[in-house]
N, C-alpha and C positions, 0 to 999 in steps of 0.2 A: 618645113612641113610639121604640122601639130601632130603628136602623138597623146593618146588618151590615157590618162592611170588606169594599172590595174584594179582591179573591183577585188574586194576583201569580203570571202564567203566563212560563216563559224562553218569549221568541219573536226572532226575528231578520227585521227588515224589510229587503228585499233590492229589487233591480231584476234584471229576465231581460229581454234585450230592449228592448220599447219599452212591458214592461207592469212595473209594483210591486206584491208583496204581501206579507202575515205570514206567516212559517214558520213551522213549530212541527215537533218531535220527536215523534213519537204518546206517547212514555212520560212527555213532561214535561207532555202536558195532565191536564186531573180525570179522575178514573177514569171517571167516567159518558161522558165526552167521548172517551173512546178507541175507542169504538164507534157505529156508525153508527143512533143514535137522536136524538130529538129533540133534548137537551142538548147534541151535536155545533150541531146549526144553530145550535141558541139563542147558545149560546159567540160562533160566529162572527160570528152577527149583531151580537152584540153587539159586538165585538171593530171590528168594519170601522165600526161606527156605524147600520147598518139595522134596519129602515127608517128612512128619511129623509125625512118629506114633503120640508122646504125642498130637497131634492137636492143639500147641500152638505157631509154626515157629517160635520161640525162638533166632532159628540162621538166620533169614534172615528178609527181609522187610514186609513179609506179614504179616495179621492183624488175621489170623485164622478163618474169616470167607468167607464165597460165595462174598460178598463186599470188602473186604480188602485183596485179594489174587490174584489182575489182575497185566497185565502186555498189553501198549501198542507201539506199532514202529510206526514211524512215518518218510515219507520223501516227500520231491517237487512231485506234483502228475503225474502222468506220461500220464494222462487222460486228453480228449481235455476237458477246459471249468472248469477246476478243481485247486482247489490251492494247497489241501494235501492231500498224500494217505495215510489211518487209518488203523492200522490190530491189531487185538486185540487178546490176549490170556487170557481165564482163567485160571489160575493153580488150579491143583487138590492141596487140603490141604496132607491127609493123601496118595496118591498115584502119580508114576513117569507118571504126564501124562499131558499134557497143551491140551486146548479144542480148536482150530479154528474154530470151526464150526458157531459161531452167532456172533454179537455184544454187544457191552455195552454201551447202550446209555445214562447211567449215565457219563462214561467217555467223552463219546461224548461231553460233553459242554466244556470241558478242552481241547479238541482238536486244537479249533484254540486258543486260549490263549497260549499256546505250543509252534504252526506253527508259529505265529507271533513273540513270543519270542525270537526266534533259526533258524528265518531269515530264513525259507522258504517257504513264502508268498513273491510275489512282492511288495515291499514298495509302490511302487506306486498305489496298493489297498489297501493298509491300510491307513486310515485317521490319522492326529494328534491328534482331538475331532472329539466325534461323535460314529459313530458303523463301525466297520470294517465286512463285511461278505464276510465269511471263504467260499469255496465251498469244501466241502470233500468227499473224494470216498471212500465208507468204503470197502475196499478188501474183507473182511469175505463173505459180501454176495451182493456186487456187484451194493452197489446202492448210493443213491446221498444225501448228508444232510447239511443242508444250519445253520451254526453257525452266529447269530446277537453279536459280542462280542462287549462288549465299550470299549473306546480306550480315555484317558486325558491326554492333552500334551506328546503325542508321545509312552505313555504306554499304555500297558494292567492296564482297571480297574479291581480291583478284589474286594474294598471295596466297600456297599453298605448298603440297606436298605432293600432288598430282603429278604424274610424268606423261607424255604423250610423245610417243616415237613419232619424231620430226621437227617437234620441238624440243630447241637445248637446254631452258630451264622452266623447272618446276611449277607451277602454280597453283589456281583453286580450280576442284572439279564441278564442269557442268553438265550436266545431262540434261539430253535433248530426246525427245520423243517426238517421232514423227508419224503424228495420227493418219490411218489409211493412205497410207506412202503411197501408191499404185497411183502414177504422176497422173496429172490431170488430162491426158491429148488422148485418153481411150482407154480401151482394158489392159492390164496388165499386161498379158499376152497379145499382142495386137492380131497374132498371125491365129491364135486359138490352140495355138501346140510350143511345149515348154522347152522344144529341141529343133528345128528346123533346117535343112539344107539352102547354108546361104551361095548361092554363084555368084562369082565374081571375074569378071571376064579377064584374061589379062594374068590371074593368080592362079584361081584355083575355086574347088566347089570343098567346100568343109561344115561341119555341125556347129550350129550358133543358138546360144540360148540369148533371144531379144524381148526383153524385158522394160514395161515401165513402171519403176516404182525408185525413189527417190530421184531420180532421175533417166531420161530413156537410156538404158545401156545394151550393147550388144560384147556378150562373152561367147568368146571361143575358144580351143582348147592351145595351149601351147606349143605342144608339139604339133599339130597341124598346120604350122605358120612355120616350122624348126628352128623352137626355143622350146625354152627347159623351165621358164616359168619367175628363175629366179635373178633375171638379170636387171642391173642396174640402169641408169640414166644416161651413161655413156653408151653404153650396148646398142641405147637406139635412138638415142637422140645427136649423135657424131656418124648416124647413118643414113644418107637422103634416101634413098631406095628405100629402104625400110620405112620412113617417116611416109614416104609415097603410096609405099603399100597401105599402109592403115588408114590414111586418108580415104583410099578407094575404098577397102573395106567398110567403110562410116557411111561412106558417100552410097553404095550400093544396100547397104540396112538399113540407112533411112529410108530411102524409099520403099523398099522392103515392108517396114515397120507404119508405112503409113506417113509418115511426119514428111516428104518432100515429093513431090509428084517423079521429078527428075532429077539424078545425081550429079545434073548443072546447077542445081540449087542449093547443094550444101555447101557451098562457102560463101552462103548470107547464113548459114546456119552454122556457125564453127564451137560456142556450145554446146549441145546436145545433136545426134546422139553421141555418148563416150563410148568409146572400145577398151572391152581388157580383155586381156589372155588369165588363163586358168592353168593349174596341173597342179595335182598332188602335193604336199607337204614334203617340202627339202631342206636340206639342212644350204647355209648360205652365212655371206658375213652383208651386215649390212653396209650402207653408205658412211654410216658414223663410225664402223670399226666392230657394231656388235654382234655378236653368232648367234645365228636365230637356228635353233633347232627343231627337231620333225617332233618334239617331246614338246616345244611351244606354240606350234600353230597345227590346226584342219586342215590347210592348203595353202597355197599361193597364190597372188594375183598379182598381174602389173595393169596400170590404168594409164590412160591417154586423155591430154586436156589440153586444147586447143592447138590441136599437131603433136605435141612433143609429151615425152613418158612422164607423168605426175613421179616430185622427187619421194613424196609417201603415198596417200589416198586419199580424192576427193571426199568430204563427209557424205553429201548425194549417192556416189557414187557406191561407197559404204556401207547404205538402206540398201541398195541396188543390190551386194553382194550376199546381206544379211538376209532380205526378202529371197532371191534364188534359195539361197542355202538351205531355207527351209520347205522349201518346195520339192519334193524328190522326183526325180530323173531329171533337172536340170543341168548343164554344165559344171555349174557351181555346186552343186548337191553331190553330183556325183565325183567331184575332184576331192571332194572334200568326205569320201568314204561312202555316202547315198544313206537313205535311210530317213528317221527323221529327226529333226533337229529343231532346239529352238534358239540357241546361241550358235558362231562359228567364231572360231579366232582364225584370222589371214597373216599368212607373210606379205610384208610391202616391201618398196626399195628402203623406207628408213627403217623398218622394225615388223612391229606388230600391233593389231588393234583386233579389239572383239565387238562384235554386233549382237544386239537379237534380234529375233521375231519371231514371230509364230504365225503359222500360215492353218485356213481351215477351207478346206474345200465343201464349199454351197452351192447345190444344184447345177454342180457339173463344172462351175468355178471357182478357181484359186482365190482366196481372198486373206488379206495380211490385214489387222485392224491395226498394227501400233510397228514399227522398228525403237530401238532405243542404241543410245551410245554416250560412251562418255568424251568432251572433251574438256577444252579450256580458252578463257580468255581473257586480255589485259589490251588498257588501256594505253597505246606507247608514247602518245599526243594529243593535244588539243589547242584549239587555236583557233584561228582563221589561214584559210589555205586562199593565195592570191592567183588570179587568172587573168592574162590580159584581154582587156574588153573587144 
């Protein structure tokens, strides 16, 4: 029996943040794969190594977890006022299914570093020294995020003095701005109230602040679940029960929230929405060994990304916490002392990170024009990444 070579696609494996994934050029994939039909997933799936029973993608690029399992396209933006259009996929680890439905705005900082790279930015916006800013249209959910990338004699910098808890070395800082974050599936508040009583059959009925903006997220408070706000990845992710809870909990805010008719449909949606837990600023040691004190952060968060406990913070998920925080009587707002705010810094399981925004209430609604954040990005490879046909 003939077997067929594998097909050799250019891709560039990158790090954004505290997550890694394959890039690709929309033009240099297969023609079939350039449009959003099955041959797209199939690619990818393949590409990342999914499905996976063993959960360890052994045969492919991904990393086996919610962070190490993306996958994004990239081409000239087709949008007035825009330099490059981002569309992002999650791949599921252990099942045949890629998630379009949110963004990654951990990748996000890699984005124009990318665009700039692979010549689809007009040179003439890109400086020699100085910062190049990228304008990006993220396709997933239709909105607009401004990349500050540096740029030294004629290149992307990627070395620096930058630290980002979750990543262990150093590099150059990007900031990203995420114009009118309040994701694209409706208002902000979908329910119309920035606190709401979520039931949940099975658990329990507790106060949830369900929110869309850099991503749909629903926060609740920690101790209503009985956690303390500051636990680690083993805590709950070496816990089924617990992994089961939070799924339900997702599974009953979506629908909640508008985005699924019935909580039979959130696992075609294992993306969005995210859950994190909330409570007050504690003192904690992190994952890497370091003591994060109630003198370094506003509050605490743990976040949830495709089942299992994010080992720092999704960037999305980030805008998500920043946008609450400014928002008072929110879960967020109020763990984080209430009041008003336009910055918050979080405890996560690797450290700490600080967000802004500023929120302005217009005729009766919340409205956030910008979040901002700093991360970082580097190039780890480049090549061609092979698939068998």
């Amino acid at each position: 029996m003939a077997h067929l070579p594998q097909i050799r696609i250019p891709a560039t494996y990158m790090r954004g943040g505290t997550s890694k994934g394959v890039f690709f050029s929309l033009t240099d994939l297969p023609q079939a794969a350039q449009v959003a039909y099955p041959e797209r997933d199939a690619l990818l799936l393949r590409v990342i190594g999914s499905p996976d029973p063993y959960g360890k993608h052994t045969d492919g690029m991904g990393g086996a977890t919610s962070s190490t399992s993306k996958t994004v396209i990239l081409s000239k933006s087709t949008q007035a006022d825009h330099d490059v259009d981002y569309l992002f996929g999650q791949v599921a680890i252990d099942k045949p299914f890629v998630d379009w439905s949110g963004n990654c705005g951990n990748l996000t900082a890699a984005v124009g570093s990318f665009a700039i790279s692979n010549g689809l930015i007009d040179p003439n916006r890109v400086p020699h020294n100085g910062t190049a800013i990228v304008r990006i249209w993220q396709a997933n959910i239709q909105k607009t995020i401004i990349a500050h990338v540096p740029m030294t004699d004629g290149e992307v910098q990627e070395t620096g003095d930058f630290e980002l808890d979750g990543v262990t070395f150093p590099a150059a800082e990007v900031q990203v701005e995420f114009l009118d974050p309040a994701d694209g599936e409706g208002a902000m508040f979908p329910t119309g109230n920035v606190v709401d009583v979520l039931d949940v059959p099975g658990i329990g009925s507790f106060n949830a602040t369900m929110i869309n903006a850099g991503i749909p997220t629903i926060f609740i408070n920690a101790a209503d679940i009985n956690y303390v706000g500051t636990e680690l990845q083993d805590n709950i992710n070496n816990d089924d029960e617990a992994l089961t809870m939070f799924e339900t909990i997702r599974a009953y805010g979506a629908v909640k929230m508008g985005l699924i008719k019935h909580i039979d449909e959130a696992g075609a949606r294992q993306h969005t929405p995210k859950v994190a837990f909330v409570a007050p600023a504690s003192e904690y040691v992190s994952s890497s060994g370091k003591a994060v004190t109630t003198a370094d952060i506003d509050l605490v968060v743990r976040a949830l990304s495709m089942g299992k406990l994010h080992h720092a913070m999704m960037g999305t998920a980030a805008v998500a916490i920043g946008t609450a925080a400014a928002i008072p009587g929110t879960l967020v707002n109020l763990a984080a002392g209430g009041g008003e705010r336009s910055a918050v810094r979080f405890g996560h399981p690797s450290g700490t990170l600080r967000v802004g925004a500023e929120a302005q209430l217009i005729d009766g609604q919340w409205q956030v024009k910008k979040a901002i954040m700093s991360r970082s990005a580097r190039v780890l490879m480049e090549g061609k990444v092979r698939v068998p046909q």
